[in-house]
C-alpha positions as CSV (number, residue, x, y, z in Angstrom):
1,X,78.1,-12.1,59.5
2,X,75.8,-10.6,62.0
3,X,71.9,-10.9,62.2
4,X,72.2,-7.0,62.8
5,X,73.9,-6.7,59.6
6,X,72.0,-8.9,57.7
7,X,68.1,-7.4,58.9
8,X,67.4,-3.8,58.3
9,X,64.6,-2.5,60.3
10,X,62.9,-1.1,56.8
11,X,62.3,-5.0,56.0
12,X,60.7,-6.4,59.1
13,X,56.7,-6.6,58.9
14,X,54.4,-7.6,61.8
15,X,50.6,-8.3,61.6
16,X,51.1,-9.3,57.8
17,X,48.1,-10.9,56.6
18,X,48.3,-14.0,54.3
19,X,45.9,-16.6,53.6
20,X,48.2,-19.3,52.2
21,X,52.0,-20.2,51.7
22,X,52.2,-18.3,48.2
23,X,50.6,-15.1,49.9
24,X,53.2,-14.5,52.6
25,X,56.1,-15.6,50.0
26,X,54.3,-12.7,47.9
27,X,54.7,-10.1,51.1
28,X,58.4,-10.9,51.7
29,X,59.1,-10.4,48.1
30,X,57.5,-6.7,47.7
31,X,59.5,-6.2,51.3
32,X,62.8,-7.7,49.5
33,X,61.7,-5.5,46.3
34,X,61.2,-2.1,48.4
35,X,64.2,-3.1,50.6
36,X,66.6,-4.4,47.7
37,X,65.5,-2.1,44.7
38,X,64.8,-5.5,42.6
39,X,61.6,-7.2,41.0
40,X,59.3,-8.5,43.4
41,X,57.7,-10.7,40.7
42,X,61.5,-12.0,40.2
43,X,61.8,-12.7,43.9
44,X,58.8,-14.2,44.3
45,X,59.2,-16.6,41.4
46,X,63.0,-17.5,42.9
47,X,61.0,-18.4,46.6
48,X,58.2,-20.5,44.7
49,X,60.7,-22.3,43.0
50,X,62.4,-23.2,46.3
51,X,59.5,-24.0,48.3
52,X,58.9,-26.6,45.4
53,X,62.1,-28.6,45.8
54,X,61.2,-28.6,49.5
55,X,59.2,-26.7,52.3
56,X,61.5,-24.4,54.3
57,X,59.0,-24.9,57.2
58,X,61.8,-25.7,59.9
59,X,59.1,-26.5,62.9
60,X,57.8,-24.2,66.1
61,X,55.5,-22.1,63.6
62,X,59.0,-20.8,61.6
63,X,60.2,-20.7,58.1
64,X,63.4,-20.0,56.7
65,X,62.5,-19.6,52.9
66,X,65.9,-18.6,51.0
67,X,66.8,-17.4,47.1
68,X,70.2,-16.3,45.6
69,X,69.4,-13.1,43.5
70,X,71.6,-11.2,41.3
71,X,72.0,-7.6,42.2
72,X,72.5,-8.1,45.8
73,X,76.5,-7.0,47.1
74,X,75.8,-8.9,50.2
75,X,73.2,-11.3,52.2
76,X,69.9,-9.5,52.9
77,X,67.0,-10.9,55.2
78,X,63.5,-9.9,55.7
79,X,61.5,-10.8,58.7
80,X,57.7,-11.0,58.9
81,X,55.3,-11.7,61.4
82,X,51.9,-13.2,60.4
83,X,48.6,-12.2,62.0
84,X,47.2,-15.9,61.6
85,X,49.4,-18.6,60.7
86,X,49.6,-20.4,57.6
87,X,50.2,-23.7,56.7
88,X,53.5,-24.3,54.8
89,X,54.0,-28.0,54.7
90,X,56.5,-27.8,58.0
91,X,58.4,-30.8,58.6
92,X,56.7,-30.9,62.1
93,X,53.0,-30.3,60.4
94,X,52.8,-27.1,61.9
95,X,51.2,-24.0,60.8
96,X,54.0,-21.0,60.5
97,X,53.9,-17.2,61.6
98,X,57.3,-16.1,62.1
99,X,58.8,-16.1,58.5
100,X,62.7,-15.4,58.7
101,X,63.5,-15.1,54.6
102,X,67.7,-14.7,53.3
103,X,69.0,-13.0,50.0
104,X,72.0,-13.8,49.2
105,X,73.9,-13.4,45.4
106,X,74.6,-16.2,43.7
107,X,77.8,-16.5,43.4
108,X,77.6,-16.5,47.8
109,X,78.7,-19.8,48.4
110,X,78.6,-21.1,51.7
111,X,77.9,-18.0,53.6
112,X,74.4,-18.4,52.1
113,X,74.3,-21.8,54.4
114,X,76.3,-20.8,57.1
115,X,73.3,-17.9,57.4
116,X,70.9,-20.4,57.0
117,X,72.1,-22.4,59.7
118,X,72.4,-19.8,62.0
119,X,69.0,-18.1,61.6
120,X,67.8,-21.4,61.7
121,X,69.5,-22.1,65.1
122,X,68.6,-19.3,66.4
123,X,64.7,-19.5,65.7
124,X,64.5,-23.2,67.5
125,X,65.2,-20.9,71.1
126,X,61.7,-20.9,72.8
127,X,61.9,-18.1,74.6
128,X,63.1,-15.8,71.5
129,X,60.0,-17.3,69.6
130,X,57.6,-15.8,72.2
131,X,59.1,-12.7,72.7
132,X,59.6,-12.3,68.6
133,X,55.6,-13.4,68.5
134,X,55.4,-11.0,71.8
135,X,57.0,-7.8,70.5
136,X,55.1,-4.7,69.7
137,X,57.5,-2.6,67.0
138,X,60.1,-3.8,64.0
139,X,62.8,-1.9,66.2
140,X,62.2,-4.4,69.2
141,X,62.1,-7.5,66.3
142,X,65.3,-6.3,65.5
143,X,67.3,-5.6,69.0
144,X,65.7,-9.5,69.4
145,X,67.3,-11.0,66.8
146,X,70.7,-8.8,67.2
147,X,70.9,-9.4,70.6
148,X,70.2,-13.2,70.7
149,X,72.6,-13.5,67.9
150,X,75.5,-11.8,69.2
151,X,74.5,-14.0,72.9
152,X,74.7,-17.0,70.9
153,X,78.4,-16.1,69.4
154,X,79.4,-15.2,72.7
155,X,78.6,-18.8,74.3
156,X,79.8,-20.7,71.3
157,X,83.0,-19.1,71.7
């Protein structure tokens, strides 16, 4: 499972305007909808639900907020920048703009966490933060992610 794989470029969104937690959760499911060909009312009901068993604010202005929906053949991600960030009840207290959300189907078992996990590892790096709130097109979002990604395997290995 690659980043690469995961993002298409059609579901990355920078300057998104939200005024709240519920708003951008509401942008990332008409992405996921347009993306996916699902319900964004579905979606967006599935990433309320989360949030309400517990904030997916990971710290460092980013959130990882995750559903399983049906109709998905593999794990999907949509990535959105937010023009002025948002409160999301972070476990740091801090607001959030760089909104990392994964799709997976439900029957996904732990390749759902292990993407999880990984974004989420990958979105504590400083530097990629910057350049992700830095970068100017969804093309240059996605080499970002890609490339930091496949860096990362590299060194684990």
């Amino acid at each position: 499972m690659q980043i690469g794989d995961i993002l298409d470029r059609g579901a990355i969104s920078l300057r998104v305007k939200a005024a709240d937690k519920r708003q951008a959760l509401a942008v990332i499911a008409e992405i996921a909808a347009r993306s996916f060909g699902l319900e964004a009312g579905d979606i967006l009901d599935l990433l309320v639900e989360r949030e309400q068993a517990g904030s997916t604010g990971v710290g460092y202005g980013v959130a990882v907020p995750h559903a399983r929906l049906e109709g998905l053949s593999r794990m999907r991600g949509v990535f959105v920048r937010l023009e002025h960030p948002v409160d999301f009840d972070s476990v740091d207290d801090q607001p959030v703009d760089l909104v990392f959300a994964l799709f997976a189907h439900p029957n996904a078992g732990s390749e759902h966490l292990r993407a999880l996990a990984r974004v989420s590892r990958l979105l504590r790096q400083a530097e990629l933060r910057e350049q992700l709130r830095n970068a100017r097109t969804a093309d240059a979002i996605h080499a970002l992610l890609a490339q930091e990604a496949a860096s990362a395997r590299i060194s684990a290995a």
